[in-house]
VEXDREN-2710 file (C-alpha; in Angstrom, 1 decimal):
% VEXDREN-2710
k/r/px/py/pz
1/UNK/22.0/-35.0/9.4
2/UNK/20.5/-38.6/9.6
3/UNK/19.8/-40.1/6.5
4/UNK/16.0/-39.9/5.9
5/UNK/16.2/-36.1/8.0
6/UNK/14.4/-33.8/6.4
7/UNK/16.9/-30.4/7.2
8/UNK/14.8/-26.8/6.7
9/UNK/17.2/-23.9/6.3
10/UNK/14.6/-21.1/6.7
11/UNK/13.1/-20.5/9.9
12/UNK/9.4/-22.3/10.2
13/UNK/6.4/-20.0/11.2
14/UNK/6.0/-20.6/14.7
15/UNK/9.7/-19.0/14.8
16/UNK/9.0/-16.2/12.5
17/UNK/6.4/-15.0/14.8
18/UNK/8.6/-15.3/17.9
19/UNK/11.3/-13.0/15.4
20/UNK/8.5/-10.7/14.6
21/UNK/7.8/-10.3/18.2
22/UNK/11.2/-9.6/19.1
23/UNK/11.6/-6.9/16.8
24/UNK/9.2/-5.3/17.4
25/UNK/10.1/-4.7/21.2
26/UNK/13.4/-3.6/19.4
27/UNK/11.7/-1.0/17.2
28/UNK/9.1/0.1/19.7
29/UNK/12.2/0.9/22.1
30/UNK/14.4/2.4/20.1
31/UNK/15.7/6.2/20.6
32/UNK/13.3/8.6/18.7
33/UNK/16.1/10.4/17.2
34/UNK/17.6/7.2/15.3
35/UNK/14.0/5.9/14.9
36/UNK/13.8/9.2/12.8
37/UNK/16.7/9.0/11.1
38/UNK/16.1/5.3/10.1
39/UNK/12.4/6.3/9.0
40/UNK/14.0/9.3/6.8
41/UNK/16.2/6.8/4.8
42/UNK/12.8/4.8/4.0
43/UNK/11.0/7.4/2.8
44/UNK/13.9/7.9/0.8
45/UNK/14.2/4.3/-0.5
46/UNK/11.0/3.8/-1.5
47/UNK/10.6/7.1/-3.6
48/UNK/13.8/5.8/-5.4
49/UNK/11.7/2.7/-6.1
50/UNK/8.8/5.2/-7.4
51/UNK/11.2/7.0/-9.7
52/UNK/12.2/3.5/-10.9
53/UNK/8.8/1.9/-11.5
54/UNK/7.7/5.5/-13.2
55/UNK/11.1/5.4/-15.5
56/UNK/10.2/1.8/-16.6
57/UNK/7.0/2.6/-17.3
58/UNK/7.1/6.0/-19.2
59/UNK/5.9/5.9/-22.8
60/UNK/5.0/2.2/-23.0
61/UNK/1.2/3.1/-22.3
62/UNK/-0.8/1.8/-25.6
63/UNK/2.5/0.5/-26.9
64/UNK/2.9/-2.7/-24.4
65/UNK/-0.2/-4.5/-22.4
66/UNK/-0.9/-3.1/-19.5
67/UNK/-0.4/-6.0/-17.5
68/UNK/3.4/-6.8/-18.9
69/UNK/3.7/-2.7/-17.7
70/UNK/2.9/-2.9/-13.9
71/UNK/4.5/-6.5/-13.8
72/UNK/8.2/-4.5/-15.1
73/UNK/7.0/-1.4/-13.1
74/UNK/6.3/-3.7/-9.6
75/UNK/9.5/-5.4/-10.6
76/UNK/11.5/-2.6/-10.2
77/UNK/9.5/-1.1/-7.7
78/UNK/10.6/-3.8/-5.5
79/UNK/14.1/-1.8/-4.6
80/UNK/12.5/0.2/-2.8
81/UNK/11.7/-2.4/-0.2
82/UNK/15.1/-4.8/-0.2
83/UNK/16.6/-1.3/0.5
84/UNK/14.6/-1.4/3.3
85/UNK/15.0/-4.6/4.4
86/UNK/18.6/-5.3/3.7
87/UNK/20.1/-1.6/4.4
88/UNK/18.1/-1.1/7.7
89/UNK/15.3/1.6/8.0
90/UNK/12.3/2.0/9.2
91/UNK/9.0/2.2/7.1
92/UNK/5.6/2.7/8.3
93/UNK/4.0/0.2/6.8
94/UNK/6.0/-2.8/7.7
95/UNK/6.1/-1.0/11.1
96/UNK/2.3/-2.1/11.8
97/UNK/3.8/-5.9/12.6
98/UNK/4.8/-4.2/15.9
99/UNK/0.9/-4.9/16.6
100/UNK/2.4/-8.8/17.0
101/UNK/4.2/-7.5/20.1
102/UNK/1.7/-5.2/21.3
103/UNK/-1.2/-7.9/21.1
104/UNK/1.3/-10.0/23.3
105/UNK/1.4/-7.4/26.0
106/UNK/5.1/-6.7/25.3
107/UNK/4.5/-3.2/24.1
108/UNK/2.3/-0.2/25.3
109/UNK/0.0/1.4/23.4
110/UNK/1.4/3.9/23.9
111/UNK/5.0/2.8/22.2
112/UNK/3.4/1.4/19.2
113/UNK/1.4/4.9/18.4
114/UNK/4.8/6.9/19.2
115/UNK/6.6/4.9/16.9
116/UNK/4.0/4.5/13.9
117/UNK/3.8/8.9/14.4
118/UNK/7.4/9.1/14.0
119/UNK/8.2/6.6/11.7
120/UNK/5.5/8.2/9.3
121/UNK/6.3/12.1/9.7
122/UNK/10.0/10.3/8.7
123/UNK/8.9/8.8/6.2
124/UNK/7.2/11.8/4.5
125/UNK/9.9/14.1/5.2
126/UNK/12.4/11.5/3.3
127/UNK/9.8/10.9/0.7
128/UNK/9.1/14.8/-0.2
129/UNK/13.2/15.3/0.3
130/UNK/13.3/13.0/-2.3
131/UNK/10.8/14.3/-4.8
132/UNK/12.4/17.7/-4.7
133/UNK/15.7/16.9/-5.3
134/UNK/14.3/14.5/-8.4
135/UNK/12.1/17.2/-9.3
136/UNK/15.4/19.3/-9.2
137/UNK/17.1/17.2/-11.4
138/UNK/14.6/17.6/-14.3
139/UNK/14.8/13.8/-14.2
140/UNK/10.9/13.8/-15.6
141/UNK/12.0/15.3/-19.1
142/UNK/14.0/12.5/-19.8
143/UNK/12.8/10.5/-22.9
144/UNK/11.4/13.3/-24.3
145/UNK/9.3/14.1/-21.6
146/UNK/7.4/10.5/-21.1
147/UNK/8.8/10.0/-17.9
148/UNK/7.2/13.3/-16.7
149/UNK/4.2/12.5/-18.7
150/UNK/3.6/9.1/-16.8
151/UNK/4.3/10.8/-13.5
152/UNK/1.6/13.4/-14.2
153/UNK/-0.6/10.8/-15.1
154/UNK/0.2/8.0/-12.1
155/UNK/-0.6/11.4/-9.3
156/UNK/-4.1/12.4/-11.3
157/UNK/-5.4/8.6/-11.0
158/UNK/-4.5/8.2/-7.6
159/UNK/-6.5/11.2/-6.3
160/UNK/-9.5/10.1/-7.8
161/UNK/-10.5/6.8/-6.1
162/UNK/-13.8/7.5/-4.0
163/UNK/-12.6/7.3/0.0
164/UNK/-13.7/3.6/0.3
165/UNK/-12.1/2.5/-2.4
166/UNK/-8.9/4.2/-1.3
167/UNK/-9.2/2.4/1.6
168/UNK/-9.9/-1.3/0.1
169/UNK/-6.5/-0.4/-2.2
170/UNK/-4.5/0.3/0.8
171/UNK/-5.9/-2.5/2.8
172/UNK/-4.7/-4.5/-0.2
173/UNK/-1.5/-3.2/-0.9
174/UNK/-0.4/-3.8/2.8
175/UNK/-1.3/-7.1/3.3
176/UNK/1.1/-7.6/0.3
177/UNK/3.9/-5.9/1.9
178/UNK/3.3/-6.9/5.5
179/UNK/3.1/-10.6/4.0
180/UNK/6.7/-10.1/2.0
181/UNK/8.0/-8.7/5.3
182/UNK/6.9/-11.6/7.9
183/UNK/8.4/-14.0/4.6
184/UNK/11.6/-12.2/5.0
185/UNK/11.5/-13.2/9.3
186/UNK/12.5/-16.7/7.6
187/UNK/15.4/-16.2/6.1
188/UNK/18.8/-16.9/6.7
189/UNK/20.6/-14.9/4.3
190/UNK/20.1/-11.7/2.2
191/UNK/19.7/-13.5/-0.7
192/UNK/16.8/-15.2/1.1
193/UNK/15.6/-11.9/2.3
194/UNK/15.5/-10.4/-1.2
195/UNK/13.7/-13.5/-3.1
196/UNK/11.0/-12.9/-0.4
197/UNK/10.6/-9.3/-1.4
198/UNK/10.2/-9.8/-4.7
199/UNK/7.1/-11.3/-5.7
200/UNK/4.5/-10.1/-3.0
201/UNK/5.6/-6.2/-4.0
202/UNK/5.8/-6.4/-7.5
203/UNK/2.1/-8.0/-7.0
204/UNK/1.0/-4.9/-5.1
205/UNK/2.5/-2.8/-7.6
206/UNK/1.2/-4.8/-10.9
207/UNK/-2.2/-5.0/-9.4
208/UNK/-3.2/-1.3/-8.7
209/UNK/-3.0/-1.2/-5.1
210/UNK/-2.2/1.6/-2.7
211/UNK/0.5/2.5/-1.0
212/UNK/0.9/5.3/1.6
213/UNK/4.6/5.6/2.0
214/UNK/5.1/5.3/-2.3
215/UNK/2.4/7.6/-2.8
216/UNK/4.7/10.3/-0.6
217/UNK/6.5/10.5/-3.9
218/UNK/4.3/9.3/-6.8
219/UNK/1.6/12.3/-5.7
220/UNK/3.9/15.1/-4.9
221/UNK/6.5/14.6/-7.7
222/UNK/3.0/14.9/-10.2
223/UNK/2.2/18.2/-8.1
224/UNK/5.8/19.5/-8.6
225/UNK/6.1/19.6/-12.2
226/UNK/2.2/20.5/-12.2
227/UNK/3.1/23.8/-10.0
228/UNK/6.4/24.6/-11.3
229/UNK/6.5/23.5/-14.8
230/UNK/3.2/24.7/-16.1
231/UNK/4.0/24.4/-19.7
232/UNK/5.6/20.8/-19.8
233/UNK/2.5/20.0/-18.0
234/UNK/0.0/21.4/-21.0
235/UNK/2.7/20.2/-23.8
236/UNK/2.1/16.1/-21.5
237/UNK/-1.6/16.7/-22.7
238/UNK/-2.3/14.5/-18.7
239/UNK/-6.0/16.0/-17.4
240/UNK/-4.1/17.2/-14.0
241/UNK/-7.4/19.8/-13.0
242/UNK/-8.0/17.6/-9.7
243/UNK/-4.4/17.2/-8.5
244/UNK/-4.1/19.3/-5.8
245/UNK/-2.5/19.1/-1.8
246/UNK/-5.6/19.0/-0.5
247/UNK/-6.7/15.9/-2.9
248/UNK/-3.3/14.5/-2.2
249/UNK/-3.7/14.2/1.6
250/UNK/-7.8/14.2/1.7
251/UNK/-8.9/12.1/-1.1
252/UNK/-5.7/9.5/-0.9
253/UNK/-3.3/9.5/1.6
254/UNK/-5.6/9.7/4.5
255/UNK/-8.5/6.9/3.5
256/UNK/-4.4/4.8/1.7
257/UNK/-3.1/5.3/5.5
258/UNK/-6.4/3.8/7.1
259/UNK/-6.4/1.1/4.5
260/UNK/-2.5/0.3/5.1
261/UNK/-3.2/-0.3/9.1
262/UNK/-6.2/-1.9/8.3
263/UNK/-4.3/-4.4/6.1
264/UNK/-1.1/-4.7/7.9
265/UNK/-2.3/-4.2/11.2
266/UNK/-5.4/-6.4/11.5
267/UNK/-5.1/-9.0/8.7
268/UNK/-1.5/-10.0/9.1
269/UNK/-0.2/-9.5/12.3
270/UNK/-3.0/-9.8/14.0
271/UNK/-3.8/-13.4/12.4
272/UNK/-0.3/-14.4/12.9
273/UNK/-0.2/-12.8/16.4
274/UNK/-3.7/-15.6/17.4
275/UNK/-2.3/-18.3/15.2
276/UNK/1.6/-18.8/16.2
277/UNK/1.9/-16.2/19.7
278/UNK/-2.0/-16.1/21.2
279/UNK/-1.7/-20.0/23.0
280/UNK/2.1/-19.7/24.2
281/UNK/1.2/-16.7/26.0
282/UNK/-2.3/-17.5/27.9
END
């Protein structure tokens, strides 16, 4: 390096999007069983980053301010993702960057929906795998039952956003984690990779928003104790009479899902897709 060079480690935009790209060819063309598999293991990781945020959160309701609580709980939370990311898997949301290479011509339509179906039906199978086996675990009685007590009460708010508001929190949330994944196309290390994560999740997290894949866990683990466990759930004193399967998959993860593509999908690697990609390729 020439003295007065200015030397930037990380990779600059215009090359993220050419990584982005590139991986998503890779993803879109990758054998269904190990695209599976891979999706499985995220489901997986980011309920462990549920049971975290919920653990770090239990009990501290009217005790600390509610913003110090989702900042910890987003925190936290953020495991979820770096095991993503750093241990290789395959998560739905982060998935809709594909569009980058589909909006480029370099994947079908049809690739992109074949992946995004299996990736998410992954996903919820690793997700619900891991809520029964935490569930199992009588993990929610711990400290004296406020860990259950926050779960019941994190599932009955999250079924009762009206649909459009769903949506808006799921576009939200996955701008958030789209944006912390394209970051993470700039790095050179894992270190690099993980500071990325950090601080658009635990934003995500701290702020409200909605997230399909997380709510695979924080939704089902609240209907688990609710069905199962009928008197921990009265002795919790948590209002659960509208958490239900059908509000789980009607009232949030279906308008969550739409909000997620919308967010991902559209206003992140779309823009990025016009901005970096659109001009090399016409």
């Amino acid at each position: 390096m020439t003295t007065g060079e200015i030397r930037i480690d990380a990779l600059l935009p215009p090359e993220m999007a050419q990584r982005a790209e590139y991986l998503g060819v890779r993803k879109a063309e990758a054998p269904p069983l190990a695209t599976f598999t891979l999706a499985v293991l995220a489901g997986a990781f980011i309920s462990l980053g549920a049971v975290f945020a919920t653990t770090v959160a239990a009990g501290a309701s009217g005790v600390v301010p509610y913003g110090i609580v989702r900042l910890l709980a987003g925190l936290v939370f953020t495991v979820g993702l770096v095991l993503v990311i750093v241990g290789g898997a395959e998560l739905f949301t982060g998935n809709n960057l594909i569009v980058m290479a589909w909006a480029g011509r370099k994947v079908s339509t049809g690739a992109l929906l074949r992946n995004w179906a299996i990736v998410y039906v992954g996903n919820f199978a690793g997700a619900i795998g891991t809520t029964l086996l935490v569930f199992a675990s009588r993990q929610y009685t711990f400290g004296g039952g406020s860990v259950g007590a926050a779960a019941l009460a994190t599932a009955a708010a999250k079924v009762e956003y009206g649909f459009f508001q769903a949506v808006a929190l799921g576009v939200l949330c996955n701008a958030l984690v789209c944006l912390a994944v394209w970051l993470t196309f700039s790095a050179r290390s894992t270190i690099d990779r993980i500071a990325a994560i950090i601080l658009p999740i635990a934003a995500f997290v701290a702020a409200g928003f909605e997230h399909s894949i997380a709510n695979m866990y924080f939704i089902p683990i609240g209907l688990f104790i609710k069905g199962f466990d009928p008197a921990f759930t009265a002795a919790s004193g948590v209002d659960v009479s509208g958490l239900t399967w059908p509000s789980f998959l009607i009232a949030n993860l279906l308008p969550v899902t739409l909000g997620n593509i919308i967010g991902g999908a559209v206003l992140v690697a779309a823009v990025y897709w016009f901005v970096f990609l659109h001009r090399s390729e016409t």
